[in-house]
C-alpha positions in Angstrom: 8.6 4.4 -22.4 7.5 6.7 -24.9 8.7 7.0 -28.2 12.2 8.6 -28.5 12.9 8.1 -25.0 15.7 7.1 -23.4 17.5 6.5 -20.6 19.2 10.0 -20.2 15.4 11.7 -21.1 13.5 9.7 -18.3 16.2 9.8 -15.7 16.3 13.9 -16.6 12.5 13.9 -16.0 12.1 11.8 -13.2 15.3 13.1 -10.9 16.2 16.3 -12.3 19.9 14.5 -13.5 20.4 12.7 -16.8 23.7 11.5 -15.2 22.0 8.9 -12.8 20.8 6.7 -15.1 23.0 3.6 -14.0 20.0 4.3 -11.2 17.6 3.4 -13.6 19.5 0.6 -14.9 20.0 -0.9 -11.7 16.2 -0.8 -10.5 15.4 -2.5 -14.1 18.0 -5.0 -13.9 19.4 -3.4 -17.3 23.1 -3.7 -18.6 25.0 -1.0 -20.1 25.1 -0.8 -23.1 21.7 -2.4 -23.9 19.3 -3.0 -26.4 16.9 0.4 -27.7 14.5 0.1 -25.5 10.7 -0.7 -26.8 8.0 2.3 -26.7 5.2 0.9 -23.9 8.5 -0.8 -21.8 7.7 0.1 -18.3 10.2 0.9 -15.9 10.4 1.0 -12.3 11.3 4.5 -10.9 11.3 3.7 -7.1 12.8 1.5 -5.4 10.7 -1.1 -4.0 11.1 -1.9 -0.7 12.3 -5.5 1.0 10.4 -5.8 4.0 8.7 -3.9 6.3 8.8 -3.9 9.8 5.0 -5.6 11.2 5.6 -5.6 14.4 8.1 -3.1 17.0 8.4 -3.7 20.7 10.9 -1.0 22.0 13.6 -1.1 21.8 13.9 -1.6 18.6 16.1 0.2 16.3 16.7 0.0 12.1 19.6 1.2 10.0 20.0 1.9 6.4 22.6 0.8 4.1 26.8 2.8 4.7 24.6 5.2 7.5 26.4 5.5 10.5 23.3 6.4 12.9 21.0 3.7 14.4 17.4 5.4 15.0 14.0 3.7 16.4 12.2 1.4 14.5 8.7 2.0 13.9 5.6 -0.1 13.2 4.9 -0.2 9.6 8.7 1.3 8.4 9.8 -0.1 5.1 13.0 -1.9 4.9 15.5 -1.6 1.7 18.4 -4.2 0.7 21.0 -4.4 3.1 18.8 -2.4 6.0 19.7 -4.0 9.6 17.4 -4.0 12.2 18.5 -4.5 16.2 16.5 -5.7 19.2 17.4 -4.8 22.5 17.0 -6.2 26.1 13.4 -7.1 26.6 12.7 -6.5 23.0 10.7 -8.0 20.2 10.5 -7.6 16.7 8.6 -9.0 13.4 9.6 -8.6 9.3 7.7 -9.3 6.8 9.3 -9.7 3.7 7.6 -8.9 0.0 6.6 -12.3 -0.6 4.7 -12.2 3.3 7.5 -14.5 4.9 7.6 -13.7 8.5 11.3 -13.4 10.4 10.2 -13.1 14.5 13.4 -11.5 16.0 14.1 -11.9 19.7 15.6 -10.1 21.9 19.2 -8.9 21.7 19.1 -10.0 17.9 20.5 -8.5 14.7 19.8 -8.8 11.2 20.6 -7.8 7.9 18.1 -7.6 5.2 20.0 -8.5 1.5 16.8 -8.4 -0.9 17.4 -8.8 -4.5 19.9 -7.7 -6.5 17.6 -7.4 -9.7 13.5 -7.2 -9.9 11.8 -9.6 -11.8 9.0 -9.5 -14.4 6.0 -7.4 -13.6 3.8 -10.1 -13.3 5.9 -12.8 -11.5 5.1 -12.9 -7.6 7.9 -10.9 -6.0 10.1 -12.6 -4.2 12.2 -11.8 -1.2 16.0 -11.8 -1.0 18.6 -12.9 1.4 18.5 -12.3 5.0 22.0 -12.3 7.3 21.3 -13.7 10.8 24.3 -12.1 13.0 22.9 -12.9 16.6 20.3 -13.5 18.3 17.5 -15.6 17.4 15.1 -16.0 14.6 11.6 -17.6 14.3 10.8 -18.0 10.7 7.5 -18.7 8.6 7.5 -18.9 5.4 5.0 -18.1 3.1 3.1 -20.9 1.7 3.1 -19.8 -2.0 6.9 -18.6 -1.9 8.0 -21.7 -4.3 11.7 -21.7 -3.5 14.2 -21.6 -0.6 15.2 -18.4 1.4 18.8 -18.0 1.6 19.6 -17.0 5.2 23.4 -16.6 6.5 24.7 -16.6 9.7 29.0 -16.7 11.1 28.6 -20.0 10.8 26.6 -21.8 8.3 24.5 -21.3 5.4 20.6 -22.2 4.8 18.7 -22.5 2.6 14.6 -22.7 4.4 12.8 -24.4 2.4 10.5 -25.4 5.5 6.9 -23.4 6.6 8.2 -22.6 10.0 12.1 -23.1 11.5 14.0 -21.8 14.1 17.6 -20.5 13.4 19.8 -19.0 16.1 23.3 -17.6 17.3 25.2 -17.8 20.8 27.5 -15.3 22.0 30.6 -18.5 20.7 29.2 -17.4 17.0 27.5 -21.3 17.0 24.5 -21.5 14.7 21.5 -23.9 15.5 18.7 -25.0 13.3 15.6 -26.4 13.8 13.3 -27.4 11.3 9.3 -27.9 12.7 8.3 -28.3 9.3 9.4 -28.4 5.9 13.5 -29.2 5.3 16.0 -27.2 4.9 20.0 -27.2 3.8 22.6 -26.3 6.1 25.9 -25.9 5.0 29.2 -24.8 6.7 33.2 -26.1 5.6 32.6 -27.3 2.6 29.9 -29.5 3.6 26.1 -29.7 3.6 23.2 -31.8 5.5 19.3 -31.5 4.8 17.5 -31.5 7.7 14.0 -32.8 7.6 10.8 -31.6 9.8 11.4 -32.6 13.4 15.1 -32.6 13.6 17.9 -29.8 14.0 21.1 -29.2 13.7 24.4 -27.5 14.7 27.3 -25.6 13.1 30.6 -24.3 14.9 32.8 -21.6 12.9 34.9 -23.3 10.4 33.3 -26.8 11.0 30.8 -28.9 8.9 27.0 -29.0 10.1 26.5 -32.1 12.8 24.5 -34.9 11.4 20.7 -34.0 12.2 19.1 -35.0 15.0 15.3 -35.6 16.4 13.9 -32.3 18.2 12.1 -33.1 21.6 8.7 -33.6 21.3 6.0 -30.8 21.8 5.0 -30.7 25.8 1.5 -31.3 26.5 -1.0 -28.9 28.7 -1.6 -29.6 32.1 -5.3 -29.2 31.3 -6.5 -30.9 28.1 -8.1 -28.9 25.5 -6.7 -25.7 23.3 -8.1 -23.3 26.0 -8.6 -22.0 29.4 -11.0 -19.4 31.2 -9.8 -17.9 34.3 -12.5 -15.3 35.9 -11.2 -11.8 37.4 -13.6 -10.7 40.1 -14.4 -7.0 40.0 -11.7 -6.8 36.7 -9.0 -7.5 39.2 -5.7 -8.8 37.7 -6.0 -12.9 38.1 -2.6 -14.7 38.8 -1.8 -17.1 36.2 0.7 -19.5 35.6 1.2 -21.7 32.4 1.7 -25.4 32.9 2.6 -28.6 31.0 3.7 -32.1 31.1 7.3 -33.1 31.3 9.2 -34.2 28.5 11.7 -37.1 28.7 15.1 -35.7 27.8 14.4 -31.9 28.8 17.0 -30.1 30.6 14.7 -26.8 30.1 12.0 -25.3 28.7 11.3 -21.8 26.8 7.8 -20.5 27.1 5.9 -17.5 26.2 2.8 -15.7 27.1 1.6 -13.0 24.6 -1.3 -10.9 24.0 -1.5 -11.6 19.9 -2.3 -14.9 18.1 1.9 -15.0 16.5 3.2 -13.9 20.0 4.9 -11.0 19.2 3.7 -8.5 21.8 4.8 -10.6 24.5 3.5 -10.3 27.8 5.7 -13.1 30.1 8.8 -14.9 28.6 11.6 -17.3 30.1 14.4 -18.6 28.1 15.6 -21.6 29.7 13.6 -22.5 32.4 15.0 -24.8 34.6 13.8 -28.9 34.2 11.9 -29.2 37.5 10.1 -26.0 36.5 7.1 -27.4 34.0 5.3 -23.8 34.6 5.6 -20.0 33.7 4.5 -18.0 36.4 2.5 -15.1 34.8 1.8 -12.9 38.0 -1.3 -10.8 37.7 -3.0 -10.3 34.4 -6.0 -8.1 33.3 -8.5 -9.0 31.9 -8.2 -10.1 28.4 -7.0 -12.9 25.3 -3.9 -14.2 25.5 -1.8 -17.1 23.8 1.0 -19.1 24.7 3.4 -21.5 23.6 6.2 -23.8 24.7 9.0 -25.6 23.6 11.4 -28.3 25.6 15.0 -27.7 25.4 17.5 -30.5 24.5 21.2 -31.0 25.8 22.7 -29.1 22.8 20.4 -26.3 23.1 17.8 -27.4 20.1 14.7 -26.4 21.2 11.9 -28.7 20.7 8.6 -28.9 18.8 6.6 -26.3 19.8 3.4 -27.2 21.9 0.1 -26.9 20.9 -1.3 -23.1 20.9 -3.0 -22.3 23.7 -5.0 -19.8 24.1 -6.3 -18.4 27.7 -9.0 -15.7 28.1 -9.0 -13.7 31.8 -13.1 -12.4 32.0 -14.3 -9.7 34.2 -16.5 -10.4 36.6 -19.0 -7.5 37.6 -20.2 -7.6 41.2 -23.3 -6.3 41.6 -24.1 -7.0 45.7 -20.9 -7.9 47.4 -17.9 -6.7 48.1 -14.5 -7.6 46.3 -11.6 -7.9 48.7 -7.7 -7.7 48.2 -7.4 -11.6 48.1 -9.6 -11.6 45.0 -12.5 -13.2 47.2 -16.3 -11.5 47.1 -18.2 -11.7 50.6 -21.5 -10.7 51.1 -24.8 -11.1 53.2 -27.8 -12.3 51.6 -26.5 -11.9 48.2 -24.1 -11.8 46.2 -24.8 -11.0 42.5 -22.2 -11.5 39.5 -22.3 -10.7 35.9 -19.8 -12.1 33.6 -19.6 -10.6 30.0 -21.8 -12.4 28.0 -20.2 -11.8 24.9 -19.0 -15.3 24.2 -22.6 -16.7 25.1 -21.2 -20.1 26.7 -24.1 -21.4 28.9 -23.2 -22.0 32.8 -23.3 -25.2 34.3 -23.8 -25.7 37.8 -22.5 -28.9 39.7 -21.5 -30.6 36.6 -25.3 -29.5 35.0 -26.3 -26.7 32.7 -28.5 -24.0 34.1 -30.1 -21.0 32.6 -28.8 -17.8 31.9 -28.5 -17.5 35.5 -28.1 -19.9 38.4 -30.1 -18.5 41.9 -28.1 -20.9 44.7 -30.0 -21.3 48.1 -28.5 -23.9 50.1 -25.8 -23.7 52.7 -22.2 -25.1 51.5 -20.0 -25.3 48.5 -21.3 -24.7 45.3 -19.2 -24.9 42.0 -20.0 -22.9 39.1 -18.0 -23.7 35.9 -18.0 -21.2 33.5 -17.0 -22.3 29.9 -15.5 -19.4 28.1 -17.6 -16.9 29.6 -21.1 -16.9 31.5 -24.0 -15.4 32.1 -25.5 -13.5 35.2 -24.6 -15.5 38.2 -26.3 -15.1 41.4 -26.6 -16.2 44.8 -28.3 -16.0 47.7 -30.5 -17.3 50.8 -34.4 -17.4 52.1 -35.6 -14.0 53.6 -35.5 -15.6 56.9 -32.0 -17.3 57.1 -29.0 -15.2 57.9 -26.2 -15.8 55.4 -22.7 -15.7 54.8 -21.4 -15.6 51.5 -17.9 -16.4 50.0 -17.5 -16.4 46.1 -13.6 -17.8 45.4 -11.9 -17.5 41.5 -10.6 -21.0 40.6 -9.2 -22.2 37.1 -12.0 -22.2 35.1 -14.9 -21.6 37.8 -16.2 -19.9 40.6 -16.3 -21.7 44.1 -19.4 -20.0 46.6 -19.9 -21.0 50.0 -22.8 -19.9 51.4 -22.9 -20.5 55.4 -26.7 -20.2 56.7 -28.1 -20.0 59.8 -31.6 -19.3 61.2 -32.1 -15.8 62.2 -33.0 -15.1 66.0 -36.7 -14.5 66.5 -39.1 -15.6 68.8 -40.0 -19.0 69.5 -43.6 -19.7 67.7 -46.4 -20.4 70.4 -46.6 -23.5 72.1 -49.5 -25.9 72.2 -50.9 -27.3 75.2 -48.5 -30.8 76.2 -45.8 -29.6 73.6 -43.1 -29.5 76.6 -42.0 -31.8 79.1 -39.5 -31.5 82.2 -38.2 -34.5 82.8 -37.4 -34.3 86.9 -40.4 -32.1 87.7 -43.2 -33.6 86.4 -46.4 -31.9 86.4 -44.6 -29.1 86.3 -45.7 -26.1 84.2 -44.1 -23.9 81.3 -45.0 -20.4 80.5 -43.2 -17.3 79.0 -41.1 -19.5 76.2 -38.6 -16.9 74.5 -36.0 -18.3 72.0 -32.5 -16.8 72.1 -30.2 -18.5 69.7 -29.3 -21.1 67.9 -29.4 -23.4 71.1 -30.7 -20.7 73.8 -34.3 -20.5 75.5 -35.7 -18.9 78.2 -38.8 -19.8 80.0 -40.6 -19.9 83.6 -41.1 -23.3 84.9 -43.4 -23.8 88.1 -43.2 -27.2 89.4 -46.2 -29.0 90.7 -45.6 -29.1 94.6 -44.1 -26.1 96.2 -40.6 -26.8 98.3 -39.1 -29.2 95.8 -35.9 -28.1 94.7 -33.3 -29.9 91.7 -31.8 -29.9 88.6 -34.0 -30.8 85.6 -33.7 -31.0 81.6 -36.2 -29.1 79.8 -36.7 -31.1 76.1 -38.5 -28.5 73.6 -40.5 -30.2 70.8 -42.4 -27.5 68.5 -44.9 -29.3 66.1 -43.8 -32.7 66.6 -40.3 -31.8 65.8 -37.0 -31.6 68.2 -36.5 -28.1 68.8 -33.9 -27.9 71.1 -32.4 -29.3 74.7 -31.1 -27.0 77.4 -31.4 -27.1 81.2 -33.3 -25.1 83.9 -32.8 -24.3 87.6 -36.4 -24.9 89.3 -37.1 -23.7 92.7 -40.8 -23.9 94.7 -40.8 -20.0 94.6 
């Protein structure tokens, strides 16, 4: 305000129309009539918007206040008082309101964003206004700093969130259900209210009072202990994946999600219930990548549960240098087989239960497990110059299984000394022309020591003191 101005002379200057003042006065809170007005008062002039939408998984779609059109919601859009936003099938959905509270829509949910009727002082934290909850359901987390409840309305009930983080929702029978992970909040419905503490929930039916609040089902725990797990995608191949937990006493389902983002918006794999005997989420094939997941067990009355711990699952690439990767997400090779995970992470390798180098060279025939904690290093393996190998590298949870199948390659027997061979059945009989054909095959000329005998013998081969091999020859006088 400058001095001499007023109402009429600003709302001339700023919109071209003295007569829209009450504009003025209603984005300044200001009765009519009202006191002169001080010079250096300042004024808002826009309109400041309630929430924006963070978050937009098609098919979303936003309207604005008395418009009769529905259009597609985009990332970033600002939201004004009594704006509506719509998810659709398969959808997803996140508002952030002024004061950073976050409402996480599901799909096939509808809301209404109230805001406030009057803006505060300049240099009071804003805060956020109402928010109508007309199906669907609703995730909430409210900022820590927000100092006082949010009023959120559904068919059914009243709340008023006073809580970090709660669950509200509404069936296609217009019932409401709250859940309360942390924090309280009021619930009121008929004539009647109930404060509902962390860990407990309650319902409302249309023209009833709130149920007394009862304890939510516990959070399930992982199958596999800790807040992580490493799954390793040979040759970037999408790794099958399924999510699995513990059962929880008094579960009739569970809801769990799979999502590429830390607040599991951009969901990747959802199910909502699944049924008891279920306690996994098959994921199918994944890329590469970070992912996090959650789940919740579902009570009789359809409360969900505490939610579990996050947990958060990282799919690395595997590079395969020597080998090839086959449909069944196996490597084979001959000789060697040579993998390089992205070392990004820097977790060292550990080999058989023991940590190794920046890379583990494996020699021995038969099954080797290589666990690789978050990510790895170069991996190799192979076998001596003169062994003949077969090499099969297999993905497990969290490691790599190789089998490595040797066997000697087929070259000629070495020579043989003078007394190093015996026929038992001919004795005195002689050896010469020794060739080695396999694993267990020989060839050689044996001449007994008198001509015209004639039988079956056993030729034992011992090469350097050693047992070489057994086998049987035919020897005839000629």
């Amino acid at each position: 305000m400058q001095p001499s101005d007023t109402c009429l002379l600003i709302s001339q200057r700023v919109w071209g129309k003295p007569e829209v003042y009450r504009q003025l006065h209603e984005l300044n809170g200001m009765k009519n009539p009202h006191p002169p007005l001080v010079p250096g008062t300042r004024l808002r002039i826009r309109t400041e918007p309630e929430a924006h939408l963070t978050y937009v998984k098609p098919e979303v779609n936003t309207r604005p206040a008395q418009e009769p059109q529905w259009k597609p919601g985009k990332q970033g859009e600002a939201l004004y008082r009594l704006y509506q936003v719509n998810t659709l099938r398969g959808a997803g959905a996140e508002v952030t309101l002024k004061d950073t509270s976050k409402l996480q829509l599901r799909e096939n949910a509808l809301v209404v964003i109230y805001g406030t009727q009057q803006a505060g002082a300049p240099k009071q934290p804003a805060k956020s206004g109402g928010v109508e909850l007309v199906q669907g359901d609703l995730h909430l987390r409210l900022a820590a700093l927000r100092g006082e409840p949010l009023p959120l309305a559904t068919p059914a009930a009243q709340v008023a969130a006073a809580g970090q983080e709660l669950f509200v929702g509404v069936d296609d029978q217009r019932m409401s259900r709250v859940a309360v992970f942390n924090g309280k909040a009021k619930v009121a419905g008929k004539g009647a209210q109930v404060e509902v503490p962390g860990g407990k929930g309650t319902r409302v039916e249309p023209g009833k009072a709130p149920e007394p609040p009862r304890p939510l089902l516990p959070s399930p725990a992982w199958s596999r202990p800790g807040s992580r797990e490493v799954l390793l995608a040979l040759g970037g191949a999408p790794q099958p994946y399924a999510l699995k937990w513990q059962p929880v006493p008094g579960a009739v389902s569970y809801r769990a999600v799979l999502a590429r983002d830390e607040n599991l918006n951009n969901v990747v794999t959802e199910a909502a219930p699944l049924a008891q005997a279920a306690q996994a989420l098959e994921a199918g094939a994944l890329p590469p990548g970070r992912y996090y997941a959650r789940v919740q067990a579902m009570d009789a009355v359809g409360l969900p549960g505490m939610p579990s711990m996050p947990r958060r699952v990282e799919i690395v690439a595997v590079k395969v240098e020597r080998g090839e990767v086959e449909g069944s997400g196996q490597v084979k090779g001959r000789g060697q087989v040579k993998l390089t995970v992205d070392p990004a992470l820097g977790v060292p390798l550990r080999v058989k239960g023991k940590a190794v180098g920046s890379e583990a060279v494996l020699l021995a025939p038969g099954l080797h497990t290589v666990d690789v904690e978050g990510a790895a290093r170069p991996v190799s393996a192979e076998v001596l110059p003169d062994v003949a190998a077969e090499l099969v590298l297999r993905p497990k949870a969290g490691r790599l299984e190789l089998e490595i199948t040797a066997r000697p390659k087929e070259t000629a027997a070495p020579p043989i000394a003078d007394g190093a061979l015996q026929v038992k059945g001919l004795e005195g009989a002689s050896v010469s022309n020794l060739v080695r054909l396999g694993e267990t095959r020989w060839k050689a000329d044996v001449t007994p020591a008198s001509t015209g005998k004639k039988g079956r013998a056993t030729v034992e081969l011992w090469v350097y003191g050693e047992p070489a091999g057994r086998t049987s020859a035919e020897a005839e006088a000629d």
